[in-house]
N, C-alpha and C positions, 0 to 999 in steps of 0.2 A: 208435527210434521215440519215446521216451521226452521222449529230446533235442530230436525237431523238434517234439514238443508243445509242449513249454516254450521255446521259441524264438519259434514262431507264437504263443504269448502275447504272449510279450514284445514281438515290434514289435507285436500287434496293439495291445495299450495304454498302450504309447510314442505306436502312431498318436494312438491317443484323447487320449491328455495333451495331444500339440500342438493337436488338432482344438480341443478347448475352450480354449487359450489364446493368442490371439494381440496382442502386445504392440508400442505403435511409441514412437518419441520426438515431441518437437515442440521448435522453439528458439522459445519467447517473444518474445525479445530483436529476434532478427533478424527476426520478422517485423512487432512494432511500429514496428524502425528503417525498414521498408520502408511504412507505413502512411500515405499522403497525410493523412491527418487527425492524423498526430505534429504535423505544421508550424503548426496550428492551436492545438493543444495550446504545444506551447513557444513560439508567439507573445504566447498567453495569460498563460502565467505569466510571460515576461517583463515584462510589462504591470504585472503583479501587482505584479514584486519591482520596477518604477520606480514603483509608487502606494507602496509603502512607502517605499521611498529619498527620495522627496518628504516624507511625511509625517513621516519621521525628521529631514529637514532641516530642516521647519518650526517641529518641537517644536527643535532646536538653536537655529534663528534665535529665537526666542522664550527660550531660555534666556541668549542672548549681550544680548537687548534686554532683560533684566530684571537680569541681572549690571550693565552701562554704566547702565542709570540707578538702580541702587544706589548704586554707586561715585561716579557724580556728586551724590546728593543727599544721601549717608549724612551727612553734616554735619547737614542737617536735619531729620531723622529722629526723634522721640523714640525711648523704650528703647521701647517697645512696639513701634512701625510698626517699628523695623531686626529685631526680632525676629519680626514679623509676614514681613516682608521675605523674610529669609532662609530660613525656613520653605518659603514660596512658591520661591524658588531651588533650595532643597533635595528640593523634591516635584519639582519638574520633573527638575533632575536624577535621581534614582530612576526615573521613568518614561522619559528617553530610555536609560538602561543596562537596565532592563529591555526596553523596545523593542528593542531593539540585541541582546538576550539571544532573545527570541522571534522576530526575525523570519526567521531562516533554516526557523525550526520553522515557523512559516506558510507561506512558499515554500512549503515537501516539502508541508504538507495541501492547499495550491492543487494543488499537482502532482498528488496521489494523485486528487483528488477527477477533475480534470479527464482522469487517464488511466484510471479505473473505465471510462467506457462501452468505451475500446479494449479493456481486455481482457476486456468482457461480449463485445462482438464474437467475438475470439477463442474465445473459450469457448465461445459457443453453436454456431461454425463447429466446433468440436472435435466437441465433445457429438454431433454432426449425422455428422461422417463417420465418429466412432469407433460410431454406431448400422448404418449403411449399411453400414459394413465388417468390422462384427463384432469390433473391438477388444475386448478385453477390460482392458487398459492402455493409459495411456499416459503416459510419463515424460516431464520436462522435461529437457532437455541435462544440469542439473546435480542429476540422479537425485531429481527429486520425483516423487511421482505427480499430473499433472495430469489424468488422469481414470482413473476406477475402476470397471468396468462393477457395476451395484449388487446383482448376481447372486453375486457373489463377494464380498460383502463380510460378514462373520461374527461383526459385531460385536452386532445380536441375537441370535443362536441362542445367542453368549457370555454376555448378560445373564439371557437366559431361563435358561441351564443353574446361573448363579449366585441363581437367583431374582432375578434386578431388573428391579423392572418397568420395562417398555417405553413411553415417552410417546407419546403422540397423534401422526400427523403433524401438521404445522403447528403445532405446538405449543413 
């Protein structure tokens, strides 16, 4: 008797443990690759990284047109103007190798900025069915948590038990 008490426990709050958790995945990846608004998005940046490749070009043509009439006038020049000159030369060049240096980093912040609304989309469609269906997790393909039902999250009751105070919402 003893036995099936302690049995009938046990699946009874086995039951209970799964009852309050239920956990899904979601793949990101695959469902932005499948997202008609991607194509817009990588149109755009493409855009982007040919307005820089222009702009990089320009600042080059501009440096090749200021080397050539260096080199053709340097005879004429006093010491001042060739050293004024060359200065000038020397500033451009610095900022096409720094250009050259930042512009990949531009690309990714065009990118990032311009794929935020996709994955607010996502996230709000998550938020939405992991409410409806009672998720309590939900992990990304490559084990993050991309959502945390906020019932379960224990990170006040840790501050309070440490005394640290608790900030305002929105704050």
């Amino acid at each position: 008797m003893k036995k099936l008490s302690i049995l009938i426990i046990a699946i009874v709050s086995s039951l209970q443990m799964n009852a309050q958790s239920k956990v899904g995945t979601i793949d990101v990846d695959f469902i932005i690759s499948k997202m008609p608004l991607l194509e817009q998005v990588n149109n755009d940046v493409n855009t982007y990284g040919k307005e820089l490749e222009n702009q990089l070009k320009e600042k080059v043509s501009t440096y090749e047109a200021l080397i050539k009439v260096y080199q053709e006038s340097e005879t004429t020049y006093t010491k001042e103007v060739k050293k004024m000159k060359r200065d000038e030369i020397i500033t451009i060049e610095q900022d096409i190798q720094k250009f050259q240096k930042n512009g990949s980093s531009l690309v990714q912040i065009r990118q990032n900025e311009l794929m935020n609304p996709l994955y607010q989309l996502i996230g709000d469609a998550m938020n939405t069915i992991a409410e409806e269906e009672k998720f309590t997790q939900i992990f990304t393909i490559d084990n993050s948590i991309a959502y945390l039902d906020p019932n379960f999250d224990i990170t006040k009751k840790v501050m309070v038990k440490l005394g640290i105070a608790i900030p305002e919402e929105g704050k």
